[in-house]
C-alpha positions in Angstrom: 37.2 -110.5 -167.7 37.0 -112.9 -164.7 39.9 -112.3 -161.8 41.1 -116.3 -162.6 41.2 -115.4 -166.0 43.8 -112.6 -165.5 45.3 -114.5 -163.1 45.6 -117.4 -166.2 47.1 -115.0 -168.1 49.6 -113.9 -165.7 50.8 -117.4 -165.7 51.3 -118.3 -169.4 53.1 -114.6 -169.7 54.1 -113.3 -166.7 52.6 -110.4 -164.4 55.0 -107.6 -166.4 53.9 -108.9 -169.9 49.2 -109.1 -169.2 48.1 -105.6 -168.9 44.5 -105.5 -167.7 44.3 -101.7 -165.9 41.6 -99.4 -168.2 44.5 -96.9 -168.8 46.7 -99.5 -170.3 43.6 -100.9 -172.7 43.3 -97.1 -174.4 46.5 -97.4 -176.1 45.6 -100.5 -177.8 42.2 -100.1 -178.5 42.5 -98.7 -182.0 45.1 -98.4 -185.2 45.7 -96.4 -188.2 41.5 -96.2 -188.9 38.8 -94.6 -187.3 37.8 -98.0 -185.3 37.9 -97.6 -181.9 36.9 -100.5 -179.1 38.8 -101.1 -175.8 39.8 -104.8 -175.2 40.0 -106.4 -171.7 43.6 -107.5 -171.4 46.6 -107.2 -173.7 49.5 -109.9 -173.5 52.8 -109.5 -174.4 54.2 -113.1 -175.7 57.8 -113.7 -176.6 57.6 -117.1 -177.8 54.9 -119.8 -180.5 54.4 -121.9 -177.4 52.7 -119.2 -175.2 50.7 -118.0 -177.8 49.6 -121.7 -178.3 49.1 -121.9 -174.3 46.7 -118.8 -175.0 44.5 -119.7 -177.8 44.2 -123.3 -175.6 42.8 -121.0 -173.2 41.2 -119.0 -175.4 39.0 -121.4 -176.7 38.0 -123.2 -173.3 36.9 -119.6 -171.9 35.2 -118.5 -175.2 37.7 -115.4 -175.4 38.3 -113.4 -178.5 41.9 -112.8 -179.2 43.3 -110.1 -181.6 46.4 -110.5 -183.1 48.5 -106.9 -183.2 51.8 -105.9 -184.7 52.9 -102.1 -184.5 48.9 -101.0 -185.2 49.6 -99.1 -188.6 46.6 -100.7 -190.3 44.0 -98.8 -191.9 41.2 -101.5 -192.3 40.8 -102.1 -188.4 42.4 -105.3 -188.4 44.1 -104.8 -185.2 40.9 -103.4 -183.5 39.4 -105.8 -180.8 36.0 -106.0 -182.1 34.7 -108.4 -179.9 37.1 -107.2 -176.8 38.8 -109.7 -175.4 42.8 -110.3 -175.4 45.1 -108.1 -178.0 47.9 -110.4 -178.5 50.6 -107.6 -179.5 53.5 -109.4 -181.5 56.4 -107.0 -181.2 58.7 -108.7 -179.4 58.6 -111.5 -181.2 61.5 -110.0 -184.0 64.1 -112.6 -184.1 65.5 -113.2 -187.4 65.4 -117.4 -187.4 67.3 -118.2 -190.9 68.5 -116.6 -193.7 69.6 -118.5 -196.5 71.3 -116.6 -199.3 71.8 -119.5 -201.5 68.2 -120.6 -201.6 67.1 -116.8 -201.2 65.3 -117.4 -198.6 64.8 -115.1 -194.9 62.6 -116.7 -192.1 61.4 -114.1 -189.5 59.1 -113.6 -186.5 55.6 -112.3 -187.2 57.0 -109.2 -184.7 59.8 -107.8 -187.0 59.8 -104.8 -188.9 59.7 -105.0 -192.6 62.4 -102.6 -193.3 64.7 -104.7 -190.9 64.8 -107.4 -193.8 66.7 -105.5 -196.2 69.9 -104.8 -194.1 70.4 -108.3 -193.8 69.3 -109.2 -197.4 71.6 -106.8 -199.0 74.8 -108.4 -197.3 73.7 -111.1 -199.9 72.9 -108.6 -203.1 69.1 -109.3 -202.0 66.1 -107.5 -201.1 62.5 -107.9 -200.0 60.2 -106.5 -202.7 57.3 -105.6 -200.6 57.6 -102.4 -199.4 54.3 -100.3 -198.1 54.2 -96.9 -197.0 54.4 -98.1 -193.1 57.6 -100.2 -194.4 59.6 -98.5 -191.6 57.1 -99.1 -188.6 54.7 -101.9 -190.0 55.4 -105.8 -189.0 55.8 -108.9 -191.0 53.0 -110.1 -189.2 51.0 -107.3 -190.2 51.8 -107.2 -193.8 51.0 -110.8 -194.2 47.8 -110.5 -192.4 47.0 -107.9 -194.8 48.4 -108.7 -197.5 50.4 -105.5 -197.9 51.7 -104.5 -201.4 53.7 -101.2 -201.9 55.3 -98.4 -204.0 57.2 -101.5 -206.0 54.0 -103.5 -206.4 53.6 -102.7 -210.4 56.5 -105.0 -211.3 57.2 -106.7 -208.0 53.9 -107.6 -206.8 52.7 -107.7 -203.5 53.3 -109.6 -200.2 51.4 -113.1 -201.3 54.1 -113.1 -203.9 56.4 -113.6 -201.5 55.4 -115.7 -198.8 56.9 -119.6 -199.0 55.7 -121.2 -195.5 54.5 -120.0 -192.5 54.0 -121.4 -188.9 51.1 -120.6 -187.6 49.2 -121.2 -184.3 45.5 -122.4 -184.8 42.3 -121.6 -182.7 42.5 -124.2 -180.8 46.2 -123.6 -180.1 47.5 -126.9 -182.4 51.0 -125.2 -183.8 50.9 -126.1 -187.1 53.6 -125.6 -190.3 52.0 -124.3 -193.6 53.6 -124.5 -197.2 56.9 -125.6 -198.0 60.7 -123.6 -198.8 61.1 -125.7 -202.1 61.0 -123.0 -205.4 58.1 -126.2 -206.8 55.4 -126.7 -204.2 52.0 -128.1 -205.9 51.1 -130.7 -203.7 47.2 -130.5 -202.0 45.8 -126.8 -201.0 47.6 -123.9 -200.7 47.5 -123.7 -197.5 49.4 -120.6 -196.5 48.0 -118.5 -199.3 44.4 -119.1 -197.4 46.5 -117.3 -194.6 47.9 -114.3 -196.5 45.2 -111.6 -195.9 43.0 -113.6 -193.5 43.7 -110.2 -190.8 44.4 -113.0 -188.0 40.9 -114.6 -188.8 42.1 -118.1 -189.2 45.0 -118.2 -186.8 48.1 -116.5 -185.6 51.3 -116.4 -187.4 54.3 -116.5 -185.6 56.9 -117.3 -187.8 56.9 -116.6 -191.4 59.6 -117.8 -194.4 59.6 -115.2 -197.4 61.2 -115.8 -200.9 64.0 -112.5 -201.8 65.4 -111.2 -205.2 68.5 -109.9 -206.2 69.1 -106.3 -205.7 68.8 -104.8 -210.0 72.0 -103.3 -210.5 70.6 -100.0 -211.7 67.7 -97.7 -211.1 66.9 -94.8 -213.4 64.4 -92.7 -211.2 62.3 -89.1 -212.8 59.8 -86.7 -211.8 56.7 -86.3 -214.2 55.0 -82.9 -213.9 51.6 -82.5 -215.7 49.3 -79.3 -216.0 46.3 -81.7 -215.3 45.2 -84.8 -213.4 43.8 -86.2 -216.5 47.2 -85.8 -218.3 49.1 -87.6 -215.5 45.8 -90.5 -215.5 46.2 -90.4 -218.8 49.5 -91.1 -219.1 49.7 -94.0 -216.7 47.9 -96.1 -219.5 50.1 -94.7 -221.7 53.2 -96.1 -220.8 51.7 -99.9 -219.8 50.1 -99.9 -223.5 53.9 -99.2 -224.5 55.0 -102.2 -223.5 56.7 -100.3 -219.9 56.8 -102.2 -216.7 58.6 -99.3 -214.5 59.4 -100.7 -210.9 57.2 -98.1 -209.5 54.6 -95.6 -210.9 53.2 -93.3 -208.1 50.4 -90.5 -208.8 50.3 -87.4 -206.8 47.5 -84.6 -206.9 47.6 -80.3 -206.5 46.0 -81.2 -203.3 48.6 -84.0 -202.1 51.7 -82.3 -203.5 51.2 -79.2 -201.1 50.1 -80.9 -198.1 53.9 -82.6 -198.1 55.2 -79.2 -198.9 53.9 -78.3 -195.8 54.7 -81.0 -194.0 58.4 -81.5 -195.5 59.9 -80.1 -198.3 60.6 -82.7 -200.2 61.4 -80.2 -203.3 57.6 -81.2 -205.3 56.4 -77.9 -207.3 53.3 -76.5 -205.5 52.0 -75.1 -208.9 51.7 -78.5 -210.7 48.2 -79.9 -211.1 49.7 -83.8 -210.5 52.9 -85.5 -210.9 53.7 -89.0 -211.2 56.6 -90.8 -209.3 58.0 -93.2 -212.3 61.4 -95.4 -211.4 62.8 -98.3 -213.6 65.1 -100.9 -212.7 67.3 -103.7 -213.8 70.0 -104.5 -216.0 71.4 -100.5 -216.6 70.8 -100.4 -220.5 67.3 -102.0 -220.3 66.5 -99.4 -217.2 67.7 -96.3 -219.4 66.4 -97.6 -222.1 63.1 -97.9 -220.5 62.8 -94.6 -218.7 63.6 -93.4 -222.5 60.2 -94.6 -223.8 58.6 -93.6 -220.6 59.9 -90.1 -221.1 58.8 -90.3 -224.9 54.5 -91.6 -223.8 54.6 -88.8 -220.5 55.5 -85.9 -223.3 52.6 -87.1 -225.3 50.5 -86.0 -222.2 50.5 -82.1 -221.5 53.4 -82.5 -219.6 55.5 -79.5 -218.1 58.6 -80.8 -217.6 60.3 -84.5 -217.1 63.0 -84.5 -214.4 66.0 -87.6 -214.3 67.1 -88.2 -210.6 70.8 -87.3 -211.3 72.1 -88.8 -207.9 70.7 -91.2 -205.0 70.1 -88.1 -203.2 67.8 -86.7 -205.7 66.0 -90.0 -206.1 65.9 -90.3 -202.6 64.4 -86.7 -201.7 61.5 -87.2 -204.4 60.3 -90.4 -203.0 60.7 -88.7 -199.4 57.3 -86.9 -200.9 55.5 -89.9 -201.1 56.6 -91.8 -197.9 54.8 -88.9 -195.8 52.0 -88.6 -198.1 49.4 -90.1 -195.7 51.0 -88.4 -192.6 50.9 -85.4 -194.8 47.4 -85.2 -195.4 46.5 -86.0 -191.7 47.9 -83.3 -190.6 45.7 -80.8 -192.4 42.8 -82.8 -190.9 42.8 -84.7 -188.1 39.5 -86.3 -189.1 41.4 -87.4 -192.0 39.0 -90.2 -194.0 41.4 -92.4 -196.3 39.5 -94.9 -198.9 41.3 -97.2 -201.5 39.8 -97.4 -205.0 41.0 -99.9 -207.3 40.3 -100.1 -211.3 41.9 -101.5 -214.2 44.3 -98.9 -215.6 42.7 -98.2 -218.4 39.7 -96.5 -216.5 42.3 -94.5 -214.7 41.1 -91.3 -215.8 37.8 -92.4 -215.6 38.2 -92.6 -211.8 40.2 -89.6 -211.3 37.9 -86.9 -212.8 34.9 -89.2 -211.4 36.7 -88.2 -208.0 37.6 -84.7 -208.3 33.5 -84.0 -210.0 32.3 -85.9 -206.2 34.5 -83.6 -204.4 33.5 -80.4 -206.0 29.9 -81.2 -205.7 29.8 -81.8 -202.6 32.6 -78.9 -202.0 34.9 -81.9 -200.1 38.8 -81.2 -199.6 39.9 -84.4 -201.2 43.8 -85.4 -201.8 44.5 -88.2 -204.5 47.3 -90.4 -204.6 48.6 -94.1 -205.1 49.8 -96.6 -207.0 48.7 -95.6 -210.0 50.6 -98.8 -212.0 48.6 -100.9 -210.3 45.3 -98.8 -210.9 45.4 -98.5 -206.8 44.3 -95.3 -206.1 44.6 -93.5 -202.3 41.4 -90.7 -201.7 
């Protein structure tokens, strides 16, 4: 990059917020994936307007510009393909409006995702969305990729959620996308276009999201199984039943022991899979739900059914499959992660298609997901 380019930059964000030293492009030059490309200059904004002043200059100087949250993406969407800028968003985390009685929370793109929830719950609300990065992973960054989560099966994932947006086009016009009203038909859907665009169309800056009331009771187990295709098997089961658990999480032999390792998060080493199953709601229709979960599972060479009998329990079980990934790369640092998606029903289909591959080929694979969704992690 040109020395009046820098120098441009330096004015629109100050000296202490361009980085343009080699050593200081390393750390942004790559995210969760195995993409790795060094931009020129990384900027630091704090406010829509410079980001618009940017993309102004941007275009004039044919520069490429990279929008960048906390760089926990696996797809590479971070990753300065082209070089250029990295715009990196995390300072921009100002909560602009929350509005309990419309349920309504509007954010910067830079905020944590598990920031929401503290302020939602002083309401009785929550945010849905919740992927395994929730505690690191931005707003921005979940929008961009349209990030679902462990609560995706009933909840859905973050396009659900998404009412308006502002968002800062190429040619750095600010411009406001959707609308905050519950009925919003009129012309395209504009900010949907946005929702897992990876910062392709533009950069969002600010971003209004739709909450729900917290469910006033959870009923939470731990499904053991002597095989994977009894667990696969039983994932079908219980959506044929009529079951919409909250969340339905799939763990292999392979998985379970790499947490162990990692954190003992109480998971029995000796199972061949066990599936993460929590219902929520109104508390008789939760029990009475986990009840005919319990009753398809035992139909599928099951070993044993446990009930979460306090938060703590619950807690501790899904501890397991917050680290899962982390878990995993730890045994390999080379660690390859793929997402597979089918419709449930071909759920076993996929799994034994998986494990056949691997022993073939004599791969160390670890499977696990959202297996409600048919979202499988290899």
């Amino acid at each position: 990059m040109k020395k009046s380019q820098i120098e441009e930059l330096q004015a629109i964000f100050g000296t202490t917020n361009t980085l343009f030293e080699k050593e200081d492009m390393i750390a942004y030059s790559y995210d969760a994936s195995h993409v790795e490309i060094e931009p020129e200059a990384v900027v630091f904004p704090s406010t829509t307007e410079q980001i618009s002043q940017l993309m102004r200059f941007a275009y004039r100087e044919h520069i490429p510009v990279t929008p960048r949250g906390q760089g926990s993406g696996l797809s590479g969407g971070s990753v300065p393909l082209k070089k250029g800028v990295v715009l990196v968003m995390d300072r921009m985390k100002r909560i602009i409006d929350f509005d309990p009685a419309n349920r309504l929370i509007t954010v910067e793109a830079g905020l944590t995702t598990a920031d929401i929830d503290p302020i939602a719950a002083q309401a009785g609300l929550f945010y849905p969305p919740d992927p395994g990065s929730v505690g690191f992973s931005t707003i921005g960054g979940n929008v961009a990729e349209n990030a679902g989560g462990l609560r995706g099966l009933k909840y859905g994932v973050t396009k659900d959620y998404v009412k308006m947006m502002k968002v800062v086009l190429p040619q750095g016009d600010i411009v406001i996308l959707g609308n905050k009203c519950v009925k919003h038909v009129a012309g395209f859907n504009m900010e949907g276009i946005f929702v897992g665009s990876e910062g392709m169309l533009g950069i969002m800056t600010e971003v209004t999201l739709s909450l729900l009331p917290i469910p006033e009771h959870r009923e939470s187990a731990l499904a053991i199984f002597n095989s994977l295709d009894g667990a696969a098997k039983a994932v079908s089961a219980i959506i044929a039943a009529g079951v919409t658990p909250s969340t339905m999480e799939f763990m292999d032999n392979a998985t379970i022991n790499a947490i162990q390792n990692f954190k003992d998060c109480g998971l029995p080493r000796d199972a061949e899979a066990v599936l993460l199953i929590e219902t929520d709601g109104e508390k008789n229709s939760a029990i009475a739900e986990m009840a005919k979960v319990e009753a398809e599972v035992r139909k599928n060479d099951i070993r044993e059914f446990a009930r979460a009998k306090s938060s703590e329990e619950r807690d501790k079980m899904f501890a397991g499959r917050r680290v899962a990934l982390n878990a995993l790369a730890s045994v390999r640092p080379n660690l390859i992660l793929e997402d597979a998606t089918v419709m449930r029903s071909k759920l076993p289909d996929m799994v034994r298609g998986i494990t056949d591959i691997a022993k073939k080929y004599q791969l160390q694979v670890g499977i696990f997901g959202h297996a409600g969704d048919g979202n499988i992690h290899v």
